[in-house]
Structures are given as C-alpha cells and as structure tokens.
C-alpha positions in Angstrom: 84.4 129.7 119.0 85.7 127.7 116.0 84.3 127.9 112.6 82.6 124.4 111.5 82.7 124.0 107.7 79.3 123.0 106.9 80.1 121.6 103.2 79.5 118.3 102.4 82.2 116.1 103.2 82.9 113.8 99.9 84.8 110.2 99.4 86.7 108.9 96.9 89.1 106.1 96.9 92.4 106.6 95.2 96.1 107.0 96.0 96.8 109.4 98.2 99.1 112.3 97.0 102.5 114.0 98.8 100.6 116.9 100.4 98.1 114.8 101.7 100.4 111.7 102.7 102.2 115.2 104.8 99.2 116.7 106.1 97.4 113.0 107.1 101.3 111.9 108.7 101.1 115.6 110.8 97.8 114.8 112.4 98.5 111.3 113.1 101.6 112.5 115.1 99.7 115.4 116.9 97.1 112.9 117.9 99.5 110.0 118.8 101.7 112.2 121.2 98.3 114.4 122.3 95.5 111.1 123.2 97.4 108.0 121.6 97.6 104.6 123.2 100.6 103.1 124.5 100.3 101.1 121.7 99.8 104.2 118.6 103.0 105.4 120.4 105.5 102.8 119.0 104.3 103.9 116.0 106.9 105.3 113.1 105.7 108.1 111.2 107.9 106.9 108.3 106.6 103.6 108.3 103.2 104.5 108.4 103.6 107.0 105.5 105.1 103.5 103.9 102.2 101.6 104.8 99.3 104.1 104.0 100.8 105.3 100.6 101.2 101.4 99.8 97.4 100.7 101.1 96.3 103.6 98.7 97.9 102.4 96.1 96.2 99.1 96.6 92.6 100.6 96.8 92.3 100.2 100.8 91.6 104.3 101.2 89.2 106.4 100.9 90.0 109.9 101.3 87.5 112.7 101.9 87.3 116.2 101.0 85.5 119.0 101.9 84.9 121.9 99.4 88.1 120.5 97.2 90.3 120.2 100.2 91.4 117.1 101.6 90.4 116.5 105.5 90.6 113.1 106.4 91.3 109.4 105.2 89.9 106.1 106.2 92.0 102.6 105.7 90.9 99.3 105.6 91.4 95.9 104.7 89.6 92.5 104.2 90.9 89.4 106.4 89.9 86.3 107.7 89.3 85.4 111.2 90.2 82.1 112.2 87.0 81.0 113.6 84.8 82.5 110.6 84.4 81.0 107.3 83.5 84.5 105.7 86.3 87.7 105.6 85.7 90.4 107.7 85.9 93.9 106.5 88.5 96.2 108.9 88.4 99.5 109.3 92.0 100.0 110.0 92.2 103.9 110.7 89.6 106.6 110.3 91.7 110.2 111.2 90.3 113.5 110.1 93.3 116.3 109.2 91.2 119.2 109.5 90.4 120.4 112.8 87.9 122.9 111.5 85.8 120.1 109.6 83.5 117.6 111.9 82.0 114.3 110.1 84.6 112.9 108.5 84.0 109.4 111.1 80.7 109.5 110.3 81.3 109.5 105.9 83.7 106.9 106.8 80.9 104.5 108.4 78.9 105.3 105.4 81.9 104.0 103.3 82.7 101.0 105.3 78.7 100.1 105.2 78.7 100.7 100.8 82.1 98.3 101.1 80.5 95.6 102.6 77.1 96.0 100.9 78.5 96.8 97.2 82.1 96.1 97.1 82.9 92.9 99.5 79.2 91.3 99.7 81.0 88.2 100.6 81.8 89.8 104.3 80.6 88.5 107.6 80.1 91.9 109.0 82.7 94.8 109.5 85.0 95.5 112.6 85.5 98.8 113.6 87.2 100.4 116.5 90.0 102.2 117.9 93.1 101.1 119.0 95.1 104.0 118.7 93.4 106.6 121.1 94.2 106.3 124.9 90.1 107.2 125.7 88.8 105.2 122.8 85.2 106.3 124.2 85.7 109.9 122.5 84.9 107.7 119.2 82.6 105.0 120.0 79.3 107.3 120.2 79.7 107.6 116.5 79.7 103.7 115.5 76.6 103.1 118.4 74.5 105.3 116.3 75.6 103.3 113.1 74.3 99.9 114.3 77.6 98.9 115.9 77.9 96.9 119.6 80.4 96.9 121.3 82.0 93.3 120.9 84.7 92.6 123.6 87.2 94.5 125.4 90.7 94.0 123.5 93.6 93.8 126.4 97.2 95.0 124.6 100.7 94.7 126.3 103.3 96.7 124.7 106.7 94.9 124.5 109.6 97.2 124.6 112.2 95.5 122.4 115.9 96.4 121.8 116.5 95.4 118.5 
C-alpha cells in the first residue's frame, strides 16, 4: 500500500525554480508517454520548460507544496473568447509531481475559484479541463464536485507536419 502524505497542501504563486522546473518537466513526460493524448504527445519537453518558466515569471503559476516540498503546479491565463464580452479565466495545466501526495487538483480549484473571485473579478466564469490525458474522465470527478458542468465535447485532429 502507498503512503499518502496527509499534510496540508499549500499555494503560492511565484517563479518556479530549476529543481522544480526538473521535477514538474519529469512528470509531465511520465504522464504524457504513460495516459497523454495524441495531442500532449507532440509536446516538447524543452519548450514547455520554456513556456512554464516564462508563465511563472509572469505570475500565471501557482505552485504547491506539501510540508516544504514542492508537489505540483497549476498554470493559467486570462483570454477572451470571441463570442463573450468578459475574459475567461483558463486553467491551462494542473499536474501533481509527487506520486505519494493526493489533492493537489483539488488546491488548484480552490486557486482558480480565489482568482476569479479576488484577482480577475472582471471574469465571465473559469474553463477548466483536460486536454492532455488520453481518459480525461480520470480528472473530471474532481471539477463536478467543484460546481463545474461539463460544457461540450472538444474534437482535436493532430496534424503531423514536416517542417
């Protein structure tokens, strides 16, 4: 049986350091080539690293640790839908880096829920989901008990390109 660290998970936004950058890079490649969607799988880890650092250093994520040790991150950003006159806020990526430590999704929603309440009151709502697992079911239990509905399906086609 595996040993659950009961700590309190806690979230802080700031930029996200090497080791942790490493560690969160690690898991996102275990789970990409493990569960990820045809989709996650074009991703490059050195692009993401790019992208992620560069978010942090923007203030779009929150990272959490339990007990001083950092086990997961969430991303997000604040866009505009066509169709809407207010931003949405976007939960990008939620991805826990500790296999030992459960909650980190649900300290995420709680993050995403003081963003839009305290942050980015101007926002029509949030949009959460998952486009980088394969079965995205495994996460959407956690976002039902938060309020969420499930909106609409979202098709993808991956284009292999030779560039």
């Amino acid at each position: 049986m595996d040993t659950v660290n009961l700590c309190k998970i806690e979230g802080k936004s700031g930029v996200l350091l090497p080791n942790e950058l490493e560690k969160a890079i690690r898991e996102m490649v275990r789970v990409q080539e493990k569960m990820g969607s045809d989709l996650a799988k074009l991703g490059n880890p050195n692009y993401v690293a790019k992208q992620l650092f560069e978010m942090s250093q923007r203030g779009q994520v929150y990272k959490y640790y339990k007990s001083g040790e950092f086990v997961g991150l969430m991303a997000f950003d604040v866009a505009f839908l066509w169709w809407l006159e207010k931003p949405l806020l976007i939960e990008q990526l939620v991805l826990a880096c500790d296999k030992d430590t459960r909650g980190v999704q649900r300290e995420a929603l709680k993050t995403l829920n003081y963003l839009a309440q305290e942050v980015f009151p101007q926002v029509a709502g949030i949009a959460s989901g998952c486009l980088f697992l394969k079965q995205p079911q495994i996460v959407m239990n956690a976002y039902k008990k938060d309020g969420y509905t499930q909106a609409a399906p979202t098709a993808i086609k991956v284009l292999l390109r030779h560039e």
